[in-house]
C-alpha positions as CSV (number, residue, x, y, z in Angstrom):
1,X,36.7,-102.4,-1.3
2,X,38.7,-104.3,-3.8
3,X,37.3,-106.8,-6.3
4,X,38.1,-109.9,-4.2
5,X,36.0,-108.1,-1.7
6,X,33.2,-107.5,-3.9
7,X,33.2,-111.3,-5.5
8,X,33.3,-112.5,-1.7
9,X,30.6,-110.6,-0.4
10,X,28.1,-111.4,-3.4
11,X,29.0,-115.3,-2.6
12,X,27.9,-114.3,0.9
13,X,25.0,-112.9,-0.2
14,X,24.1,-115.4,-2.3
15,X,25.3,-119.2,-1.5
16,X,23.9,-120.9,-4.3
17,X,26.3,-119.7,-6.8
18,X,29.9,-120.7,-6.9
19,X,32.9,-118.4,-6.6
20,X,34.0,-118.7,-10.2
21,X,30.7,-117.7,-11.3
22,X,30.5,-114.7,-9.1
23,X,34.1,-113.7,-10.6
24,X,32.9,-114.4,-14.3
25,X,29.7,-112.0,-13.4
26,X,31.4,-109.1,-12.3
27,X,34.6,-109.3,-14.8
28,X,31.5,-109.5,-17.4
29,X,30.2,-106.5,-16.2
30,X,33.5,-104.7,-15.7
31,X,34.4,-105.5,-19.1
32,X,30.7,-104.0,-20.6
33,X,31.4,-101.0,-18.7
34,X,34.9,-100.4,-20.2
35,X,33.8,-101.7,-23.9
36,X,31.0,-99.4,-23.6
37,X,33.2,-95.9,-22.7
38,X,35.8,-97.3,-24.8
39,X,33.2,-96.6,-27.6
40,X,32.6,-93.6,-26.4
41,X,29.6,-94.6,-25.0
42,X,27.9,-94.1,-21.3
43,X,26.5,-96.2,-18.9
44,X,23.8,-95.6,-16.5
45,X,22.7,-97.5,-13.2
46,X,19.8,-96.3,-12.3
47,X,20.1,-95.2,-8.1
48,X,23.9,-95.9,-8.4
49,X,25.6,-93.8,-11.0
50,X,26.9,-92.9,-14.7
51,X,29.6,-93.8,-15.8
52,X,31.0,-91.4,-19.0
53,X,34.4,-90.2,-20.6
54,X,35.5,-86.5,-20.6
55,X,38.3,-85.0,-23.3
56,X,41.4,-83.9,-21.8
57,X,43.0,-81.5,-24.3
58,X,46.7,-81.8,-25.4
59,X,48.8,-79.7,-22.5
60,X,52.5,-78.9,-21.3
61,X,53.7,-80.6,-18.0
62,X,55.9,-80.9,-15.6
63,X,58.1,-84.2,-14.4
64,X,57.8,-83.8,-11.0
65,X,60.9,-85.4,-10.5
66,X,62.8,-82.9,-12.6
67,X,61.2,-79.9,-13.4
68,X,61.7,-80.5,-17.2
69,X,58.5,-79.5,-19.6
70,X,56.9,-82.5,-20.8
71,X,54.2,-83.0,-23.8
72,X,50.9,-84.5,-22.6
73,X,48.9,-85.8,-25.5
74,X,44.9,-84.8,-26.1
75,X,43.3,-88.5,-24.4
76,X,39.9,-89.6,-22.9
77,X,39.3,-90.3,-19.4
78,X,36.7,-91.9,-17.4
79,X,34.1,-90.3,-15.8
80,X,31.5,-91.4,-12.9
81,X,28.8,-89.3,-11.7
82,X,27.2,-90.6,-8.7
83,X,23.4,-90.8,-8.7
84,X,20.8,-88.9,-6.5
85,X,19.8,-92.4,-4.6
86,X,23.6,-92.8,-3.8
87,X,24.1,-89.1,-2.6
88,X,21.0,-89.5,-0.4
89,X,22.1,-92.5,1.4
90,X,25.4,-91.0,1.4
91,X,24.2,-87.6,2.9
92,X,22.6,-89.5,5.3
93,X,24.8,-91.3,6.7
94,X,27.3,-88.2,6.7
95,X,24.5,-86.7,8.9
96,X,24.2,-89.1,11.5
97,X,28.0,-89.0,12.2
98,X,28.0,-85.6,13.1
């Protein structure tokens, strides 16, 4: 699901409110999320998921391309950690496929 997908979905789900406010809701949450981990904070959803940054440390690497060592600088990178509601529903729809 992309997030055109998303914002037209919630306006099915709920016809009173307008597309533009649907899009201003989720790029406001979108944008808490990422000015949250951007502080190096974390963000839970309670039956969905956390969202949280993990360190990467400073490395050698490879251009694939090439073969040719290059330097990867130390950065941050997102993190989500599904929660046990979402691994349930998702175990159990796993289960009924089988």
């Amino acid at each position: 699901m992309i997030r055109s997908e998303l914002v037209a979905k919630i306006c099915e789900d709920f016809p009173d409110l307008t597309q533009r406010e649907v899009e201003n809701v989720v790029s406001s949450l979108f944008d808490a999320i990422t000015d949250q981990l951007a502080e190096g904070g974390r963000v839970e959803l309670r039956g969905f998921g956390a969202f949280s940054t993990r360190h990467r440390d400073a490395r050698v690497g490879r251009n694939p391309r090439t073969g040719e060592a290059v330097q990867v600088d130390a950065k941050r990178v997102p993190y989500f950690k599904p929660g046990k509601e979402m691994r349930e529903r998702l175990n159990l729809n796993a289960a009924a496929n089988d």
